[in-house]
C-alpha positions in Angstrom: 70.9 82.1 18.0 68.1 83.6 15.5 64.4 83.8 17.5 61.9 82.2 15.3 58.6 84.3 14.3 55.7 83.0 13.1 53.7 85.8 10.8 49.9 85.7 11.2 47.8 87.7 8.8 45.2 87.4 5.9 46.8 90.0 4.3 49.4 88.8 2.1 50.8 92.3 1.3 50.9 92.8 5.1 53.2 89.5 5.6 55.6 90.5 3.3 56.0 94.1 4.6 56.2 92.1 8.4 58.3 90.1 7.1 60.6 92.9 4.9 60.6 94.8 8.5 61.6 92.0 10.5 64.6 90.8 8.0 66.3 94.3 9.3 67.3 92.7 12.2 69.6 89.4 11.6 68.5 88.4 15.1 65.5 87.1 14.0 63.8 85.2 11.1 60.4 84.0 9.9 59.3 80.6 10.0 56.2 80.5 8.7 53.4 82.4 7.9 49.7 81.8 8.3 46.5 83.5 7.1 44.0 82.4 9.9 44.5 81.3 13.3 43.3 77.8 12.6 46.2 77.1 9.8 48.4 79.4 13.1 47.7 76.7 15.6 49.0 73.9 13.1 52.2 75.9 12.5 52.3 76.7 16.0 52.5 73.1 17.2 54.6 72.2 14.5 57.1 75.0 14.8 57.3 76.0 18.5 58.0 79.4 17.3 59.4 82.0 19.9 56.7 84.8 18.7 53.7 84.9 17.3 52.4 88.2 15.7 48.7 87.9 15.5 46.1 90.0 13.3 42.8 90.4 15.1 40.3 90.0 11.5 41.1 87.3 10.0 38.5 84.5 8.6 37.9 80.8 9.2 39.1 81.1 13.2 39.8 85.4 14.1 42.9 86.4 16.6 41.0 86.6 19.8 39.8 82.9 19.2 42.9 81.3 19.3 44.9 83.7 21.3 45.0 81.5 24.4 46.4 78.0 23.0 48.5 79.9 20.7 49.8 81.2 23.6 50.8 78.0 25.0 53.5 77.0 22.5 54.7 81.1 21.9 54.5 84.3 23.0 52.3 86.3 21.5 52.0 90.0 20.0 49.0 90.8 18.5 49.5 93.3 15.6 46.1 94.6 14.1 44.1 97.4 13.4 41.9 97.2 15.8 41.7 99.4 18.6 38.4 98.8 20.3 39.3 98.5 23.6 37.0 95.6 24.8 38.9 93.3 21.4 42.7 94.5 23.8 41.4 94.0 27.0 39.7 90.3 25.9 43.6 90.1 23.9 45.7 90.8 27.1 43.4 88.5 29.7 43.6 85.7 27.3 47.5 85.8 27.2 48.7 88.1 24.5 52.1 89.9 25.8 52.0 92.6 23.8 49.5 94.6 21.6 50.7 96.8 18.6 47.8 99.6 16.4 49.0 99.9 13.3 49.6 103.3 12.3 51.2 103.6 16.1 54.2 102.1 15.7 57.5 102.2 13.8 59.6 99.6 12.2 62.1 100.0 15.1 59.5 99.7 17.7 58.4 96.4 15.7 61.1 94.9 16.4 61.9 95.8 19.7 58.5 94.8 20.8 59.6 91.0 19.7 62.8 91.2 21.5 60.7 92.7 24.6 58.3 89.9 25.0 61.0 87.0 23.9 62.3 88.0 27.4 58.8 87.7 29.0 58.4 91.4 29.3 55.1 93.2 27.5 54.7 95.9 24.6 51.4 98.0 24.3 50.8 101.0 21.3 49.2 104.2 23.6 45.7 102.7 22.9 46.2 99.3 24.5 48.5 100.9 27.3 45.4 102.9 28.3 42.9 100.0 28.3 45.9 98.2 30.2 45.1 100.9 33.0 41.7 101.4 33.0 41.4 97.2 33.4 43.9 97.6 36.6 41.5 100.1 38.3 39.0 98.5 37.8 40.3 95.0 39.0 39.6 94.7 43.1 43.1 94.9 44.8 42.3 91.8 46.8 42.0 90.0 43.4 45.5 91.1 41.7 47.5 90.0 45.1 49.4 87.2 44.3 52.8 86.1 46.1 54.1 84.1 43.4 55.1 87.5 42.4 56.8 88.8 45.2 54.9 90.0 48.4 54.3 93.5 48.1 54.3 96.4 51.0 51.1 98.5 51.3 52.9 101.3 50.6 54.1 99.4 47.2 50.7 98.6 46.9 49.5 102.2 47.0 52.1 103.2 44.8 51.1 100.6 42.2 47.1 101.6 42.3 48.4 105.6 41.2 50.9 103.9 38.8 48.2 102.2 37.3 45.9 105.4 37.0 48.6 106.9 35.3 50.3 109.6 37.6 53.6 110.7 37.4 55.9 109.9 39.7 55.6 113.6 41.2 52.0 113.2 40.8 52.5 110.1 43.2 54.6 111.9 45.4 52.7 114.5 46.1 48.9 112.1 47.0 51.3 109.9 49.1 53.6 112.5 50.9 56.3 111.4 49.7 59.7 112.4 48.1 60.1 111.6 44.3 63.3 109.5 45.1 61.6 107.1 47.7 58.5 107.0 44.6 61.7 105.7 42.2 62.7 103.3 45.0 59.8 101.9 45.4 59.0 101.4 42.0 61.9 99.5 41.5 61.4 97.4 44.1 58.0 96.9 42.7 59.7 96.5 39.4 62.1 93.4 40.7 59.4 91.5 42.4 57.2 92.1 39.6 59.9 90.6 37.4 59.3 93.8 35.0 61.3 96.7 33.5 59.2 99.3 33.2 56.2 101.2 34.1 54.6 99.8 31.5 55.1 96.3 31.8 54.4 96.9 35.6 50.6 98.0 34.6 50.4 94.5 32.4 51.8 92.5 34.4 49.3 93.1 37.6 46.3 93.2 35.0 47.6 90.3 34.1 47.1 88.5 37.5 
């Protein structure tokens, strides 16, 4: 079964290339295309797509302002040139799953991105991954605990705060006392309840929260 995609852009040039890019894969096809997010929100309600990818600029209503009830009928992955990290963080609170920069990314990682947050999981170009982390330290633990997740040990906790600083997993092995295979067990145990697949996702996810 194809996965619908909605293209969002107010560059027609860049919708066709999108769209050119995203015909590679026989998985998925475009359903419409918008060049605001007010004429996205129609199309999104109409068409229930399974992704959205969103361009930040854009007149009439911009990305960020329509983010969070596009989000409600699709999941969506912004795609933009803009890599001002307040525009990501403001992105990624509101809902986005993913963030791409172009000139970051290839084709391939394009569409892998969609396939990645079809099945709930998140997709971030270096820039937004860093914002991603500097918004986990400076989120309040206490704030970013949430059993509907999974309950967490303190010792996945701990391991979680370094992941989200960006250590290594020797790095973490080495401030916790630790060997690097209990690090790799924990992390997948933080992984699992996290329902995540990678360290990445992992540092969304509890910014998410």
């Amino acid at each position: 079964m194809a996965i619908d995609v909605l293209v969002v852009d107010d560059n027609q040039i860049m919708r066709a290339a999108l769209r050119g890019i995203l015909a590679a894969d026989e998985r998925l096809q475009v359903v419409g295309e918008a060049a605001n997010g007010r004429e996205a929100l129609a199309l999104a309600r109409q068409l229930r797509p399974a992704v959205t990818l969103l361009d930040h600029r854009m007149p009439i209503a911009d990305g960020l302002s329509v983010v969070g009830e596009l989000g409600q009928h699709s999941a969506v992955l912004v795609l933009t040139s803009s890599d001002d990290p307040g525009t990501i963080a403001e992105m990624l609170q509101r809902g986005a799953r993913g963030y791409l920069v172009h000139g970051e990314f290839e084709p391939t990682d394009l569409v892998r991105a969609v396939h990645e947050v079809v099945g709930g999981r998140g997709w971030l170009s270096p820039i937004a991954a860093s914002v991603a982390v500097s918004m986990a330290r400076e989120r309040p633990r206490r704030q970013r605990v949430d059993p509907a997740r999974g309950s967490l040990t303190e010792r996945e906790l701990e391991v979680l705060e370094l992941l989200c600083q960006g250590l290594s997993n020797a790095s973490i092995a080495q401030q916790l006392w630790l060997t690097e295979k209990t690090v790799k067990n924990h992390l997948n145990h933080i992984f699992a309840k996290l329902g995540v697949r990678s360290r990445t996702e992992a540092v969304v996810r509890w910014t998410a929260e």
